[in-house]
N, C-alpha and C positions, 0 to 999 in steps of 0.2 A: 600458544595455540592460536592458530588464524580463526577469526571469528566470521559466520558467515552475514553477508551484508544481504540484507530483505528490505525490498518495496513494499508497503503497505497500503492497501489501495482503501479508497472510501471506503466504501462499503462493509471492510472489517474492525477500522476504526469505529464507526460510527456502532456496527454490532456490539464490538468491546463496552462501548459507554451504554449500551441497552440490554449490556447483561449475558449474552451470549458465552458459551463455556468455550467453545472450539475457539473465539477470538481472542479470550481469556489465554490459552493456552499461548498463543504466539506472543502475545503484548509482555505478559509476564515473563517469559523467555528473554524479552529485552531488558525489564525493569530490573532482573537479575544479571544484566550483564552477559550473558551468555552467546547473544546475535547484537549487531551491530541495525539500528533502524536507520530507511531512510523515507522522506514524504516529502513531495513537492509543495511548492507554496500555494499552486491551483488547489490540490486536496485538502492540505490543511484548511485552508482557506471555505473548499466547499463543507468539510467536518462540521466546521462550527459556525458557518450558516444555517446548519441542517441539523445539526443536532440542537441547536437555541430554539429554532422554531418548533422541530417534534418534541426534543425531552427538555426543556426552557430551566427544569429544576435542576439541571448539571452541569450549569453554566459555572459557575465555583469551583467544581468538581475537573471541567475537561480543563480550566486554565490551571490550575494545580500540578494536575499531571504534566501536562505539556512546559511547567518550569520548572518540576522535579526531573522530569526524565525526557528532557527534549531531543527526538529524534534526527536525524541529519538535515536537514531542508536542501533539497536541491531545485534549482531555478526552471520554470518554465522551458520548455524546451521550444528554438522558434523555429528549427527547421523539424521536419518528421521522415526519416529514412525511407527508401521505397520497401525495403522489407516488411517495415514494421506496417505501411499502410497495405501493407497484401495480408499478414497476418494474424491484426488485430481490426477488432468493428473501429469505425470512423470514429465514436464520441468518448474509445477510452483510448487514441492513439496516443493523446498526447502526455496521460498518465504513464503510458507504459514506458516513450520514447524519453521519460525522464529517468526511468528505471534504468534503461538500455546506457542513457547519458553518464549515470549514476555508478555503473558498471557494479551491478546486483548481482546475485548470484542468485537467488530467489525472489518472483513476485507472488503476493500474496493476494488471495482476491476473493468473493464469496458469490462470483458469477465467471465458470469456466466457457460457458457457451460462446464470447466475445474473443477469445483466443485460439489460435491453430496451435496447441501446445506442444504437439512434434515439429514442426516449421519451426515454431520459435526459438529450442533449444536446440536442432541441427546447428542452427543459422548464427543464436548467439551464448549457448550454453547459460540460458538463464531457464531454470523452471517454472512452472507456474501452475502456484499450489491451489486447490480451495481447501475454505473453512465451513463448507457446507456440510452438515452432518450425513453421516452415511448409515 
């Protein structure tokens, strides 16, 4: 069974380590093996600047996870496609254009507003899900 490959964007990582169930729900999907993760080295990178300074007590906690269950890291991306800059807001291009690089099949994210999300899957059949409660 092909397992599906997901982008995980800040913002659900960081929900994950603060507790959030809907981010819960995806995370553990990977910890079981079930979906293949992937996370840029800018996001990891911005994770745990950002969650040290807000949640400072799960600093043990987030490097734990991340050498039990380390997700795929894919590299900065240095060019950014003209699609992607017509489809996504300017400050999450470069998150996504690693998605795009990454060749994802779902991005994951807990702010859709920054997304043209029919544009984006016409163009490159990737989805993009939120973890925002409904």
């Amino acid at each position: 069974m092909i397992k599906a490959k997901i982008f995980i964007d800040t913002n659900v990582w960081f929900s994950f380590f603060y507790g959030s169930e809907n981010s819960a729900k995806i995370v553990s999907k990977f910890m079981e093996g079930k979906i293949d993760v992937f996370i840029s080295k800018n996001v990891l990178d911005e994770l745990i600047k950002n969650a040290l300074q807000k949640i400072p007590k799960i600093q043990k906690e987030l490097l734990t996870f991340f050498e039990t269950y380390p997700p795929e890291v894919v590299n900065f991306p240095v060019k950014i496609d003209r699609d992607v800059e017509n489809y996504v807001d300017f400050k999450d291009r470069h998150i996504f254009q690693a998605c795009v690089n990454a060749n994802c099949d779902i991005f994951v994210t807990g702010n859709l507003k920054d997304f043209d999300i029919n544009s984006i899957y016409k163009r490159h059949k990737i989805r993009v899900l939120d973890t925002t409660p409904k």
